[in-house]
N, C-alpha and C positions, 0 to 999 in steps of 0.2 A: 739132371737133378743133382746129381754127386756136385757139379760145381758151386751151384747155388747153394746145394749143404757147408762146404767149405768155407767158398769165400763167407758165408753167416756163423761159419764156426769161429774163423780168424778174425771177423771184426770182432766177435762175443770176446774173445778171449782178450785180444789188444784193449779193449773199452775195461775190461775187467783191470787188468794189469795198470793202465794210465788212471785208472780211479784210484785203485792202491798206490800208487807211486804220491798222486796230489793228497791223499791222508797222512802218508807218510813222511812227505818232505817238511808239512809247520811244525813237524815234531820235534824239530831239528832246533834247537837252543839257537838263538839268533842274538850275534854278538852288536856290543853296543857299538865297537868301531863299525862295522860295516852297515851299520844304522846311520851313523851319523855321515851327514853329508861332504865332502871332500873339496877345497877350492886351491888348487896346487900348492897343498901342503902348509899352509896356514889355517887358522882357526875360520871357522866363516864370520862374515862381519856382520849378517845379519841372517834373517832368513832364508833359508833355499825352496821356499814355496814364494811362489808371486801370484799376487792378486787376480783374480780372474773375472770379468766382469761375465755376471752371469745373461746378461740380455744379448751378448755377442752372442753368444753362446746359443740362444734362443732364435736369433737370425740367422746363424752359422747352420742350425738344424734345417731352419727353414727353407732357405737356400736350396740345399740338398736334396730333401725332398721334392719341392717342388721345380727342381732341375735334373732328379730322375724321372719326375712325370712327364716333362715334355721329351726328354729321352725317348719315352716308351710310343710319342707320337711321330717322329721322324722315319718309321718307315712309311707312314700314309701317305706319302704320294705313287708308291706303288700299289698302292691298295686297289686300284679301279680295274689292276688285271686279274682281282681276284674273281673269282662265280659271281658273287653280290656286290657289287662297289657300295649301293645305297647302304647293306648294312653295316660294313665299312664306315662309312659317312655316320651312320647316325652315332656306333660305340665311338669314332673319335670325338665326334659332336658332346656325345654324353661325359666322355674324358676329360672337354676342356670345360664343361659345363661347373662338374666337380673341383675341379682346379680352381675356376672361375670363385664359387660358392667357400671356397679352401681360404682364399686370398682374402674372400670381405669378410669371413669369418676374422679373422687374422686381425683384419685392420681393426673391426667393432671394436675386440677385445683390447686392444693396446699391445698385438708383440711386432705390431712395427715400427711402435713409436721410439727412436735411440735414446730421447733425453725427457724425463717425466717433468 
């Protein structure tokens, strides 16, 4: 129990300490050179924010998610040496079902259309 008190003493304390430290650092006068943007020592010519198309952005998410969900099915071919194979079967079944339902949600809506 003494350890479990510890180690809960020492995270309290670090979380305490890293909370004051990010109150304490915007406090801090932030100079305009090191605001402005830097392009080896010339003025910049234009902007140093570039456009971002936000539907990438919307696919890009998409993507991800739905290429952690099939992630999450790639150990089911070992599934049949578990106790239940069928229950196995049916949560993967129900996984791609969702996935399935994910996808034509998606398309109804328009975020996989790239150019309106």
């Amino acid at each position: 129990m003494n350890l479990i008190t510890a180690i809960f003493g020492i995270s309290t304390v670090l979380s305490l300490i890293l909370i004051v430290v990010a109150f304490w650092l915007p406090l801090m006068g932030p100079d305009h050179e090191k605001l402005s943007p830097y392009e080896c020592g010339f003025d910049p010519l234009g902007t140093a924010r570039l456009p971002f198309s936000l539907r990438f952005f919307l696919v890009a998410i998409l993507f991800l998610l739905f290429d952690l969900e099939i992630a999450l099915l790639l150990p089911l071919p070992w599934g049949d040496q578990l106790a239940s194979p069928l229950l196995t079967f049916l949560w993967a079944s129900a996984v791609l079902a969702l996935l399935t339902l994910g996808l034509i949600y998606e398309w109804l809506q328009g975020g996989l259309e790239w150019a309106e």
